[in-house]
Structures are given as structure tokens and as C-alpha cells.
TORVEXMI-508078 format. One record per residue: residue in one letter; x, y, z of N, C-alpha, C in turn; residue number from 0. Coordinates in Angstrom, 2 decimals. Layout:
N
PT migu     n_x     n_y     n_z    ca_x    ca_y    ca_z     c_x     c_y     c_z torpa
PT    a       X       Y       Z       X       Y       Z       X       Y       Z   NUM
...
END
This chain:
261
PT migu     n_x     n_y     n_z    ca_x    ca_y    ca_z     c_x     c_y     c_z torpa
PT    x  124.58   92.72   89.53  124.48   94.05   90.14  124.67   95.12   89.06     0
PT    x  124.03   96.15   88.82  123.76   97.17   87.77  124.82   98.64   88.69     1
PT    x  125.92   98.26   88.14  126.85   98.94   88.93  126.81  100.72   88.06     2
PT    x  126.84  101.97   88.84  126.66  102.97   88.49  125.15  103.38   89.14     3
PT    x  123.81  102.15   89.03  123.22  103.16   89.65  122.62  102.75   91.21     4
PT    x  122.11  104.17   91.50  122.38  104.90   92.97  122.02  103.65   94.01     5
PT    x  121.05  102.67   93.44  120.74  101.33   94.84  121.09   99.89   94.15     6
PT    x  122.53   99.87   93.87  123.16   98.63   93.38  123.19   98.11   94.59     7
PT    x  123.00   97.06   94.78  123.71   96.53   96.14  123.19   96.51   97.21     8
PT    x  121.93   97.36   97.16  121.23   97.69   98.12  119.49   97.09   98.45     9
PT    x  119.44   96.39   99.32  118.05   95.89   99.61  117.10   96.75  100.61    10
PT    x  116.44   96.71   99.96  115.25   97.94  100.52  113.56   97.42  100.86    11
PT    x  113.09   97.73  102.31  112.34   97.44  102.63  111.06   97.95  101.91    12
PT    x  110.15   97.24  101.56  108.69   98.34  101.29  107.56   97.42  102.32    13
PT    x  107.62   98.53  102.84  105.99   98.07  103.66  104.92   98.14  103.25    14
PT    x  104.70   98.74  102.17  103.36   99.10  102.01  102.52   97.97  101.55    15
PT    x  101.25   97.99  101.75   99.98   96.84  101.71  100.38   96.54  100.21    16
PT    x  100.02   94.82  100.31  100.36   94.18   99.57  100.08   94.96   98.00    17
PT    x   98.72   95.11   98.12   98.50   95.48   96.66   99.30   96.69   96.29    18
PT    x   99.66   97.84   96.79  100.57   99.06   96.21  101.84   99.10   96.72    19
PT    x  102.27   97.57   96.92  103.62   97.64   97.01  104.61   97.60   95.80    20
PT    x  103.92   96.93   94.76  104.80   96.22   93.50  105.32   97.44   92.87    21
PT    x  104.51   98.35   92.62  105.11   99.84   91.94  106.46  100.57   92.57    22
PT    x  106.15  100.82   93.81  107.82  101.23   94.27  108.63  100.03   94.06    23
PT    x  108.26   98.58   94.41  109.35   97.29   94.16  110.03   97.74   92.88    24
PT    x  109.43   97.67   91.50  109.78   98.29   90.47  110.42   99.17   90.06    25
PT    x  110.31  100.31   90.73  110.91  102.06   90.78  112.70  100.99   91.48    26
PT    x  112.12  100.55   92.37  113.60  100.28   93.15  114.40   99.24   92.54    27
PT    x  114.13   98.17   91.29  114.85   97.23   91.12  115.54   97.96   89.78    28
PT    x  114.44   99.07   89.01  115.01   99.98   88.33  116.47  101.13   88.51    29
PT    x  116.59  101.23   89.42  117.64  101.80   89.96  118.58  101.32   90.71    30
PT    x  118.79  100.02   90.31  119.59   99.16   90.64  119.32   98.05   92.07    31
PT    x  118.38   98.51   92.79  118.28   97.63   94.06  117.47   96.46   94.31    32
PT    x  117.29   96.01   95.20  116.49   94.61   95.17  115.51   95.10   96.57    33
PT    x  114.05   95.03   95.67  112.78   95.01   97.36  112.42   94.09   98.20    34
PT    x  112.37   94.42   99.03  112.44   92.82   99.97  110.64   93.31  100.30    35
PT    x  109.81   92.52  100.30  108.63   93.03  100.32  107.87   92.61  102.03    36
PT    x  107.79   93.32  102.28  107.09   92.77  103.95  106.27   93.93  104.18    37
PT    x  104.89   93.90  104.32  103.95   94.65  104.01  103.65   94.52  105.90    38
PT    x  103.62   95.96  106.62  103.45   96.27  108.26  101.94   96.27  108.02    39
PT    x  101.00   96.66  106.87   99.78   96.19  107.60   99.03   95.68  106.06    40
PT    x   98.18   94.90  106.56   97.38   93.97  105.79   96.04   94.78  105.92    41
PT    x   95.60   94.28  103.88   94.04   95.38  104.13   93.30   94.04  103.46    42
PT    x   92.17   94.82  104.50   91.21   93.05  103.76   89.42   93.80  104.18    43
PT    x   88.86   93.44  103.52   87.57   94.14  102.85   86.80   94.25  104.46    44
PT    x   85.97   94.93  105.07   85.16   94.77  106.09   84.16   93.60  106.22    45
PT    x   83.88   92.91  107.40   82.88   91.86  107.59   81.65   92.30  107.49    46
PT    x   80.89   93.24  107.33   79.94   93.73  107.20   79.83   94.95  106.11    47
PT    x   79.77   94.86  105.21   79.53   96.10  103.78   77.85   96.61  104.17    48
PT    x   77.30   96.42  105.17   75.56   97.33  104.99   75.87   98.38  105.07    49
PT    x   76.76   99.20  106.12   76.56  100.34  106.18   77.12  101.30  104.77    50
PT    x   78.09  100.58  103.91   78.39  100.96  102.36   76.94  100.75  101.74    51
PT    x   76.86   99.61  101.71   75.03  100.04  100.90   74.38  100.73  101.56    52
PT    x   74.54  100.54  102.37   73.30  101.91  102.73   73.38  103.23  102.30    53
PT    x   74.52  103.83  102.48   75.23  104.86  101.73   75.28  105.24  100.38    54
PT    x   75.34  103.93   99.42   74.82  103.78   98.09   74.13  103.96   97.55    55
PT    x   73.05  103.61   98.78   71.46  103.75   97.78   70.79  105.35   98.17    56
PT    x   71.22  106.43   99.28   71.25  107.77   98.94   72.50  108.40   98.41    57
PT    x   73.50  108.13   97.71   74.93  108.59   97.28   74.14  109.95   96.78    58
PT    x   73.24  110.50   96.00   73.00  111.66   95.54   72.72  112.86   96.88    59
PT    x   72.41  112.38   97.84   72.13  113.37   99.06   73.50  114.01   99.72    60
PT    x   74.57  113.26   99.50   75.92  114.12   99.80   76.24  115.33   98.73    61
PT    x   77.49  115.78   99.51   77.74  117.16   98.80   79.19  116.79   98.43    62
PT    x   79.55  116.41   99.52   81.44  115.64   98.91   81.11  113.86   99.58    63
PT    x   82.27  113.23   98.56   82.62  112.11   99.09   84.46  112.42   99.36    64
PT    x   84.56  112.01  100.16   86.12  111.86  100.69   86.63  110.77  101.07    65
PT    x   87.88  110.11   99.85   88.33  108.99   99.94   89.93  109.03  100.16    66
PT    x   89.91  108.53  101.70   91.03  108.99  102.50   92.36  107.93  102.29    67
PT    x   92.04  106.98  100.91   93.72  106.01  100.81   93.22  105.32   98.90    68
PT    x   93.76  105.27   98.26   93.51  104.25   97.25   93.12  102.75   97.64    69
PT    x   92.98  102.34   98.63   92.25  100.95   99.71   90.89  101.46   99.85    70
PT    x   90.34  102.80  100.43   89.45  102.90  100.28   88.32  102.97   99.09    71
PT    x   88.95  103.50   97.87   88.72  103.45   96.38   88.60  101.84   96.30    72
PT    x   89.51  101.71   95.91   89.38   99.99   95.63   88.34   99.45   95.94    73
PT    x   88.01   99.44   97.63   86.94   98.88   98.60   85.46   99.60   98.43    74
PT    x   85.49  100.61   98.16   83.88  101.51   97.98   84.00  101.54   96.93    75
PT    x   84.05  101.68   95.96   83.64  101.96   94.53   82.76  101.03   93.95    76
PT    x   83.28   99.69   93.91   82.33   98.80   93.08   80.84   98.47   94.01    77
PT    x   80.92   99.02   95.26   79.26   98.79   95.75   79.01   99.98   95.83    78
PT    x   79.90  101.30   95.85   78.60  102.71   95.48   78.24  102.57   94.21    79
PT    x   78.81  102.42   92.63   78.96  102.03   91.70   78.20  101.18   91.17    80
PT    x   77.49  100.14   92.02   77.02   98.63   91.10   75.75   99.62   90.60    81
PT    x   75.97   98.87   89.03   74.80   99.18   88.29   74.43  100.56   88.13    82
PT    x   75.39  101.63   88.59   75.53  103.25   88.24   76.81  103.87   87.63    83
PT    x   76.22  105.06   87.78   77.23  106.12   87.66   77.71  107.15   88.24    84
PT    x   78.66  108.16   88.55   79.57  108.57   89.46   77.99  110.04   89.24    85
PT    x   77.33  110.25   90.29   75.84  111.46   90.41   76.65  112.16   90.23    86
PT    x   76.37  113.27   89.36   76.82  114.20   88.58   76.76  115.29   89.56    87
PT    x   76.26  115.78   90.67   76.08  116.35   91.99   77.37  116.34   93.23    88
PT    x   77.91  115.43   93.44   78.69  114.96   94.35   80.01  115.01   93.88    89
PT    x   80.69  115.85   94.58   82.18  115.89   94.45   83.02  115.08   95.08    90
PT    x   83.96  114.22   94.45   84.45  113.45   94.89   85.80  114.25   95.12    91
PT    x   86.78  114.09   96.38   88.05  114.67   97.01   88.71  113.39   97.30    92
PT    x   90.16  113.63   97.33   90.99  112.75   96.96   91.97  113.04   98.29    93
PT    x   92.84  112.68   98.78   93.66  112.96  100.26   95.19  113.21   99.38    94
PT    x   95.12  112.34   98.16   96.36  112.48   97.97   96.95  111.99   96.29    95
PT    x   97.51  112.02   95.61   97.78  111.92   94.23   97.43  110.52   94.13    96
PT    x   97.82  109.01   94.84   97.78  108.31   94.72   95.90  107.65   94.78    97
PT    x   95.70  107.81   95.30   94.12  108.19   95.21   92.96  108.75   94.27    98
PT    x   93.80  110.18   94.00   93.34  110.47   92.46   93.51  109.81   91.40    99
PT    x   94.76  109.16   91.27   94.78  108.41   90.10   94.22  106.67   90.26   100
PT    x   93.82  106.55   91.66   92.74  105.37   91.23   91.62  105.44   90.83   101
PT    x   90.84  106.70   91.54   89.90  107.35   91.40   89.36  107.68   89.47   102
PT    x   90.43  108.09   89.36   90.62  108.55   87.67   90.53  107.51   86.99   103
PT    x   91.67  106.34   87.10   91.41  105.29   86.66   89.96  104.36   86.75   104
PT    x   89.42  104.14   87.83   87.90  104.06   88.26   86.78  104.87   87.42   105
PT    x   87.55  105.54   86.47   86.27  106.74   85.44   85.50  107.73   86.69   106
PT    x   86.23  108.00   87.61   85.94  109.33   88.30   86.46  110.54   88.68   107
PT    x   86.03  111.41   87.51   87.08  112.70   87.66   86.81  113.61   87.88   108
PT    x   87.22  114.85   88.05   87.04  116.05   88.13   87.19  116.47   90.08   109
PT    x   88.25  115.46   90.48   88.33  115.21   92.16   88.89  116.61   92.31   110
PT    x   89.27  117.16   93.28   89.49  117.88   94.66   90.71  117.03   95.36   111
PT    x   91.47  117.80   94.85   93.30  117.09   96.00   94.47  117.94   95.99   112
PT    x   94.77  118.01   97.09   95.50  119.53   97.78   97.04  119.27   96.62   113
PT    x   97.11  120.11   96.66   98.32  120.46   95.44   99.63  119.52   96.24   114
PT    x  100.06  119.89   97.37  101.24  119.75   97.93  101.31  118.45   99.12   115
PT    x  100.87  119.39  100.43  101.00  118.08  101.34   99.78  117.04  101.18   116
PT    x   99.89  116.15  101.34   98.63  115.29  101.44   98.23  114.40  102.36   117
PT    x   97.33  115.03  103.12   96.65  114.64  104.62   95.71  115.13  105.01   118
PT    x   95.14  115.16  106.20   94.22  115.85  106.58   94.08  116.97  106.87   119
PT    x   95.55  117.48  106.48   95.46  119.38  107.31   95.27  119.78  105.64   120
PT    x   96.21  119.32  104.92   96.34  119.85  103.70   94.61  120.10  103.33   121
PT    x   94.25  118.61  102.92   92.24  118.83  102.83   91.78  119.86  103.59   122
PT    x   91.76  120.12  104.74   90.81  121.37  105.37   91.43  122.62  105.48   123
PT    x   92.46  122.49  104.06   92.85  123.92  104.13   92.38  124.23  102.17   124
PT    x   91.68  123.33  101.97   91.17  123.65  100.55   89.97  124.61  101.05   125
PT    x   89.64  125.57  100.20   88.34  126.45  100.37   87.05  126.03   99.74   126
PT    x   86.90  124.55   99.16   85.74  123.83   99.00   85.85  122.88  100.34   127
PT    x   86.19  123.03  101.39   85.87  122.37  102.29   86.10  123.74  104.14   128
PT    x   85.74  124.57  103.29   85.55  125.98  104.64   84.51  125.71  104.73   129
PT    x   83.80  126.62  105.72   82.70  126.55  107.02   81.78  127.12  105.78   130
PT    x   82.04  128.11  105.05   81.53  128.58  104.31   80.59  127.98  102.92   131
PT    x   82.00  127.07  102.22   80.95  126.00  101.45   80.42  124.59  101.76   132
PT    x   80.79  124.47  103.57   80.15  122.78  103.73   79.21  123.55  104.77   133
PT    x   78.81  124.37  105.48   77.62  124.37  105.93   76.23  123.80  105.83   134
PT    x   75.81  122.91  106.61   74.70  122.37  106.49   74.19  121.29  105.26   135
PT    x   75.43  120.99  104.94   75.55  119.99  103.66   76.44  118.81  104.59   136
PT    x   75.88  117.81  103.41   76.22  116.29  104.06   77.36  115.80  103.08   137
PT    x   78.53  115.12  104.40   79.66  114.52  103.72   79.90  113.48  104.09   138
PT    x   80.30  112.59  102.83   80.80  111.25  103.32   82.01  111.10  103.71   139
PT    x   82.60  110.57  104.52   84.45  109.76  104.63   84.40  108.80  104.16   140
PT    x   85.19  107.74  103.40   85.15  106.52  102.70   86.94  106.29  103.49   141
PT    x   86.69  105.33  104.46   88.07  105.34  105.17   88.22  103.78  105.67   142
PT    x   89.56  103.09  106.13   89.81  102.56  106.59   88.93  102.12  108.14   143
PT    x   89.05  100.81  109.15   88.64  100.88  110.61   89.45  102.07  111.33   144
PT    x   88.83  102.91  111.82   89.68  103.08  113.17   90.48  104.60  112.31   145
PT    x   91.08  104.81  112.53   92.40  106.39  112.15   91.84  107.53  112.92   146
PT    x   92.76  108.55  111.79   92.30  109.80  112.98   90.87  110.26  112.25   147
PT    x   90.31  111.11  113.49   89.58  112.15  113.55   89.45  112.87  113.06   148
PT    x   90.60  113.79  113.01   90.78  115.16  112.71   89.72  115.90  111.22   149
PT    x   89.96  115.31  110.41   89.11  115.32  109.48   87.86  115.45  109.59   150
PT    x   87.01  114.38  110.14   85.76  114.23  110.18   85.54  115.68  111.04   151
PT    x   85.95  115.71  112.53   85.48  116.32  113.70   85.64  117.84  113.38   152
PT    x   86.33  118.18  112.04   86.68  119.70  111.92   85.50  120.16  111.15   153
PT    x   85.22  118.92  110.15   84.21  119.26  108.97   83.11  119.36  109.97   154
PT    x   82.69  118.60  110.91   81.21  118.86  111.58   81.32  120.12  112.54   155
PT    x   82.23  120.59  113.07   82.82  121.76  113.60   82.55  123.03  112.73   156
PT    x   82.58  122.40  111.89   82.47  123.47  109.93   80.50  123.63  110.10   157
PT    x   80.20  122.81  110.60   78.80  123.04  110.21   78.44  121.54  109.00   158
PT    x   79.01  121.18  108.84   78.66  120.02  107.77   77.56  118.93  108.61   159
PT    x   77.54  117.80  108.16   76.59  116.62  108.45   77.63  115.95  108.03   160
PT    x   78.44  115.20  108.84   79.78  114.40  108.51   79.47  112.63  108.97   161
PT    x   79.40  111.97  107.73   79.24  110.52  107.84   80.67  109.51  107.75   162
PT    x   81.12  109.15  108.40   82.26  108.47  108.64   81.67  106.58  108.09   163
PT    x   82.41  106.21  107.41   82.03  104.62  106.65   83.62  104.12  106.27   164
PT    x   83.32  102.88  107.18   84.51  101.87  106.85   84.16  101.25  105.95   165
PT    x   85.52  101.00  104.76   84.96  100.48  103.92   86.20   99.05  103.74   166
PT    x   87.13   99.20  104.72   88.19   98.14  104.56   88.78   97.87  106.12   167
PT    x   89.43   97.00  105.98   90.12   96.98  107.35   91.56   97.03  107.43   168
PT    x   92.24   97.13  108.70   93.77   97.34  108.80   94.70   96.48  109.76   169
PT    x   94.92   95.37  109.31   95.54   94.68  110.05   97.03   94.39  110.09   170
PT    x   97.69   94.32  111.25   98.96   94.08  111.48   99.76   93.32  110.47   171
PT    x  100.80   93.28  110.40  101.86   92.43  109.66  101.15   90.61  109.73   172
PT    x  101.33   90.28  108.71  101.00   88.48  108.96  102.45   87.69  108.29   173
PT    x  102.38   86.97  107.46  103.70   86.01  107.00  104.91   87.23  106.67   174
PT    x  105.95   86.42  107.25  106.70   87.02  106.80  107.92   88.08  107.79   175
PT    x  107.04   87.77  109.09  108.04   88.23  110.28  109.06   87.43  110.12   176
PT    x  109.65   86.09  110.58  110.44   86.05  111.09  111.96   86.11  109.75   177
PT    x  111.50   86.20  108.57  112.18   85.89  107.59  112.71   87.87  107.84   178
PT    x  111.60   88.82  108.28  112.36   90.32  108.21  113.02   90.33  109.60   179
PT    x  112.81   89.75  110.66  113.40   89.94  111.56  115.36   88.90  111.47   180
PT    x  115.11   87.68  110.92  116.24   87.82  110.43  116.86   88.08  109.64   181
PT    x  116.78   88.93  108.66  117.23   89.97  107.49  117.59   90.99  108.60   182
PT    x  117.05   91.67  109.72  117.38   93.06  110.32  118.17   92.08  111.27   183
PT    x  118.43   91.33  111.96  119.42   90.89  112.66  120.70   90.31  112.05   184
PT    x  120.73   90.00  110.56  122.07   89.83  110.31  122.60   91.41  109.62   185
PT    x  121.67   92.11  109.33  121.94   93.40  108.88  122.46   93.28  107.30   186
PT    x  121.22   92.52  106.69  121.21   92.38  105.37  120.23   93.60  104.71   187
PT    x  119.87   94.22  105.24  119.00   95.56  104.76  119.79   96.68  104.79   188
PT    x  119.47   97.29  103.78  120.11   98.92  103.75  119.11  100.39  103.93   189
PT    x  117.56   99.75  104.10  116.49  100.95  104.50  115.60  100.52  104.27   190
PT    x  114.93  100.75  104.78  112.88  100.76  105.10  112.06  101.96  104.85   191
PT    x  111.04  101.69  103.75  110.44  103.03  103.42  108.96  102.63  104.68   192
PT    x  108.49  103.79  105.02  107.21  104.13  106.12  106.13  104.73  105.14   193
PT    x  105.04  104.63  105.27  104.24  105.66  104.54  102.26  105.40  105.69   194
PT    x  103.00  104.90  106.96  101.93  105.57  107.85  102.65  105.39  108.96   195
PT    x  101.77  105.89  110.59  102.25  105.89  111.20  101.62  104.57  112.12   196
PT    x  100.71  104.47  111.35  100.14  102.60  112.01  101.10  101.71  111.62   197
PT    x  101.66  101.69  110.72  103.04  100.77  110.07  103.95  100.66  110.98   198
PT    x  104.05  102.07  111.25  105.44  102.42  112.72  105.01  101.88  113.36   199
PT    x  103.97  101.67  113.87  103.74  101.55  115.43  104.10   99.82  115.29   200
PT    x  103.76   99.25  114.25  103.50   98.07  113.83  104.91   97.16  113.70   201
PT    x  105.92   98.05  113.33  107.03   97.74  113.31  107.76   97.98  114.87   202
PT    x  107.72   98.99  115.50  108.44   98.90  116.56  107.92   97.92  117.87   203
PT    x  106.72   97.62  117.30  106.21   96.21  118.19  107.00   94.92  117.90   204
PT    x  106.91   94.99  116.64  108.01   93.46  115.84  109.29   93.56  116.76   205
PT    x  109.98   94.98  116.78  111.36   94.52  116.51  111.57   94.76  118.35   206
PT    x  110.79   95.03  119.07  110.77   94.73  120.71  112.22   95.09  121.07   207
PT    x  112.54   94.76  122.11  113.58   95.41  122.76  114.45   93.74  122.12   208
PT    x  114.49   93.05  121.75  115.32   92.53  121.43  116.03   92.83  119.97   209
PT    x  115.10   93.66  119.02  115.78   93.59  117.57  115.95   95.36  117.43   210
PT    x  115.54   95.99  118.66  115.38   97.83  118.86  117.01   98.18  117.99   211
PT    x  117.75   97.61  118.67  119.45   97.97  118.11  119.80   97.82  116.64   212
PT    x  119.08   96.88  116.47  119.38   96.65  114.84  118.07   97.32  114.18   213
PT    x  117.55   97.63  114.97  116.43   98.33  113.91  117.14  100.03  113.95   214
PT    x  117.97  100.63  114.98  118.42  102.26  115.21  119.42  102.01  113.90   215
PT    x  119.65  101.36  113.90  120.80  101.37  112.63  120.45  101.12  111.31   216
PT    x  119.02  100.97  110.87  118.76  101.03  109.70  117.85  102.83  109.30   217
PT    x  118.24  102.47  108.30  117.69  103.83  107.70  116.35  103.82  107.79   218
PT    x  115.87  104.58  107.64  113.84  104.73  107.73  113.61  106.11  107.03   219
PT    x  112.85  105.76  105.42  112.30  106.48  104.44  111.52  106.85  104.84   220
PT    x  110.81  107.91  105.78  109.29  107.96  105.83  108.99  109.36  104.75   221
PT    x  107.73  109.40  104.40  107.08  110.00  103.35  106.27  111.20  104.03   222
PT    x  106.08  111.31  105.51  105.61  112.18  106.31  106.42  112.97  107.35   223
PT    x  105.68  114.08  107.94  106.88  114.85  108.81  106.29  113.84  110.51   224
PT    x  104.92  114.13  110.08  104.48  113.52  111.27  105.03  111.64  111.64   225
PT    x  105.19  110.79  111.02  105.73  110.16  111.13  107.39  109.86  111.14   226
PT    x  108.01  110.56  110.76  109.21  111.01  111.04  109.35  111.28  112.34   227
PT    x  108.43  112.42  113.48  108.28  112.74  114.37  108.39  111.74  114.97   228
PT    x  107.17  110.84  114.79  106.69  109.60  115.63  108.15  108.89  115.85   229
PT    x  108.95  108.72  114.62  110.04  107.45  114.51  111.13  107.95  115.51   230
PT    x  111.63  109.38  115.59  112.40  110.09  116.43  111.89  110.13  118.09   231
PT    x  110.78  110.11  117.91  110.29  109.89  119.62  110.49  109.02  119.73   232
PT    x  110.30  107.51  119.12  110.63  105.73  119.28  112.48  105.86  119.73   233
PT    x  112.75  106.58  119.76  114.34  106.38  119.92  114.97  106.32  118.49   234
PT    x  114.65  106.53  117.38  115.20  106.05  115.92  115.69  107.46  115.44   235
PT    x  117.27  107.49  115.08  117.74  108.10  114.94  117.93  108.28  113.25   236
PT    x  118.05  106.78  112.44  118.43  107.47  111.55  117.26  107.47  110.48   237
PT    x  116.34  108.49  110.40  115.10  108.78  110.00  115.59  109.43  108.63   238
PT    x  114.97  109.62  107.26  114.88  110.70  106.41  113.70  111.03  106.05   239
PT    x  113.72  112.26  106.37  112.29  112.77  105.08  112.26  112.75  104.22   240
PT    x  110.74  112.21  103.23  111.44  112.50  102.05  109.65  112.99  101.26   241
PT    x  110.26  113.63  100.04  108.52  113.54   99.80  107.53  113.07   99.60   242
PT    x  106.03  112.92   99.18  105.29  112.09   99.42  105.39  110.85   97.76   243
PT    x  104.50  109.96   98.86  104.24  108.98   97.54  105.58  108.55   97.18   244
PT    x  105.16  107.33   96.52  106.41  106.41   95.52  107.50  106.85   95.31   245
PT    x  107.15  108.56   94.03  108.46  109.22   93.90  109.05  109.99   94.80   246
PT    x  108.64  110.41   96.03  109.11  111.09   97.19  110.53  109.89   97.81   247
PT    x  109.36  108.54   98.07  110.50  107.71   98.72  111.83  107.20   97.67   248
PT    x  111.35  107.58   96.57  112.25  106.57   95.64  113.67  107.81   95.48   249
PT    x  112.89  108.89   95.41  114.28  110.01   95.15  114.87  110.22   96.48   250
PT    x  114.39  109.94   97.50  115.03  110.02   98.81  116.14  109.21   99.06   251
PT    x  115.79  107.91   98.76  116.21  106.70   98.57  117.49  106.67   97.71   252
PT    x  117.49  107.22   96.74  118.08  107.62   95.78  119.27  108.66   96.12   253
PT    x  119.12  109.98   96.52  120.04  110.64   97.22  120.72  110.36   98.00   254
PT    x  119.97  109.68   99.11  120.63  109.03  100.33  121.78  108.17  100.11   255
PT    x  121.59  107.04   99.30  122.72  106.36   98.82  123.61  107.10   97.88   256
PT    x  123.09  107.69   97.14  123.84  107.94   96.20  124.83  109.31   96.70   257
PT    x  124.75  109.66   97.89  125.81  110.28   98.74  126.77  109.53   99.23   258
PT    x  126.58  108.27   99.18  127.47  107.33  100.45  128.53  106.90   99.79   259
PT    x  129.53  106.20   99.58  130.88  105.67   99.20  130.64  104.45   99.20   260
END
């Protein structure tokens, strides 16, 4: 145990999908704690990629592409991409830092990503995406199955030509329940970071009215206000906000304990 700093002692949940979990694991074993890794939803490529090629082979006829998670990057890039280059025409927008820097890393730059919050209100409050400069211009979404709306339905509201394309899928928790459900029933955890609200929903299904009690008593990192919201309507009291992304949860994480005795 690395006694002095702030998560000695302390085991900490990360949910996040397998592949961008290891980076906070890291941030957290760095600061003394141990990640217990149990990922609330699983991403795995779509059964059908036509409607991505199809999209590919006019990519120059859009005006923005909008890639709403670093899953979606991952998942669209190498088939808009095969055998090209990023059309020098098309602005690529980013939802959120973590995104940009796959994006960047991917050799695609010069993105569009809201300074501060990062979501869908933040995006349609940039002024390259007013009524004014998407009128009658065509946009892509590069998104997960299924999420919200809000996005798409404002931009076509805007006057745009708004194309919505799954490019991955989102599935529930798989291995690895019953090993977190008994970790939260002997109350070997000291907090759980959130960073959607499909995760939540995903988790308060797991822990059912039989593990609900031991789940009010663990801490819950979420990285959003709106999910915070969500966790406080579930009955979950001891919620923190904290800011977005990795270093949002990790300094949260960080304070939180490092207040306690």
C-alpha cells in the first residue's frame, strides 16, 4: 500500500468499455489505489457496416461529420478512410476531448469541440453548428445503436439534411457480474466511476432490489450533471460530481478520499 497518497487502500470501480478503461485503471493505481475493472456496457462493431460504406463512398457531399464517443472513431474511421484521406471539405466535430484526441491521433485535425461541457447541448451551442451555418447542408452523426436524439432532431430543426449512422453497438455488462456483485455485497469497494447514463441504467438493473442497499452506500463518480440527476432519482444518495473525462473522475476521486480520515 503506497501510504500518503489520496486512494491507498482504496478499490475503485471503472466501468467504462473495455477498451478506455485501462487509462483511468492507471491514473488510479498511480495514486495509490487498486481498479477493479467491470465494464456496464460492452462495444462490439455493428452486424451490418453497408450503411458506413455507403456513407464512404459520398463522404465529400457532407458539410460536418459528428463523432459522438471515441467508439465511434475507432469503429468509422478505417471504412470512411480505406484507401483515402480525411476530404479537405468536411469538418470533422468532436463531442468531447476524448474523441478529439482519437480523432487527432487517427491524423484528423483541425476538429470542432466545445471548450467546456461536452454533450449534446454544449455542440449546438457552437456557432458552426447555428441555423445559420448548417442550413441546407448535409450532416453526418457517426454514433453508437440507439441514444439520444437531441442532437440529430435540433440540427434538422436547424435546416440541415441530418444523417444518423451506427457505426458500433452497446451492449449490457457480460463476464464479470457475479464476481462485482460479490465485491458490493461484502463491501469491498470504496466507489464507482459512471460516465453514461446507459451504464446507470445498466447497473441499477444488476444490483435489483436485492444488492439496492449495498449499492446506496457506495460512492458514485459520475462525470455528468445529467447522470448524477438520473443516479439521485434511482434512490442513490451518495452521488459526486465531478468533471468530465478521466481527469474529472480521477481528481474527484481524489478529493473525495482525500477528505476522509
Amino acid at each position: 500500500m503506497q501510504q500518503g497518497l489520496p486512494l491507498a487502500g482504496k478499490t475503485i470501480v471503472v466501468t467504462r468499455p473495455r477498451a478506455q478503461a485501462k487509462a483511468l485503471g492507471r491514473a488510479i493505481a498511480a495514486q495509490g489505489g487498486r481498479a477493479f475493472y467491470f465494464p456496464l456496457l460492452e462495444i462490439t462493431p455493428v452486424e451490418d457496416a453497408a450503411p458506413l460504406r455507403a456513407v464512404a463512398a459520398r463522404l465529400e457531399d457532407y458539410r460536418l461529420a459528428i463523432f459522438i464517443s471515441p467508439n465511434a472513431v475507432q469503429h468509422a474511421l478505417p471504412i470512411l478512410l480505406a484507401g483515402r484521406h480525411w476530404p479537405p471539405g468536411l469538418q470533422p466535430v468532436a463531442v468531447g476531448p476524448g474523441t478529439l484526441k482519437a480523432l487527432e491521433q487517427a491524423g484528423v485535425n483541425g476538429c470542432l469541440c466545445p471548450r467546456q461541457r461536452f454533450d449534446s447541448e454544449a455542440l449546438l451551442d457552437l456557432p458552426e453548428l447555428s441555423a445559420a451555418a448548417l442550413a441546407g447542408q448535409q450532416v453526418l452523426i457517426l454514433r453508437g445503436n440507439g441514444g439520444r436524439e437531441l442532437l440529430g432532431d435540433t440540427l434538422a430543426n436547424r435546416g440541415a439534411r441530418v444523417e444518423r449512422v451506427a457505426c458500433y453497438q452497446r451492449r449490457g455488462p457480460g463476464a464479470g457480474q457475479e464476481e462485482f456483485l460479490a465485491a458490493l455485497s461484502a463491501e469491498a469497494l470504496h466507489g464507482l466511476t459512471l460516465s453514461s447514463s446507459e451504464a446507470l441504467a445498466h447497473l441499477l438493473e444488476l444490483a435489483g432490489a436485492e444488492h439496492k442497499a449495498h449499492l446506496e452506500r457506495l460512492p458514485l463518480f459520475v462525470s455528468h450533471a445529467r447522470i448524477a440527476d438520473k443516479a439521485r432519482a434511482a434512490g442513490l444518495s451518495q452521488v459526486v460530481l465531478t468533471e468530465p473525462g478521466d481527469a474529472g473522475l480521477l481528481a474527484g476521486l481524489c478529493a473525495y478520499n482525500g477528505s476522509r480520515p
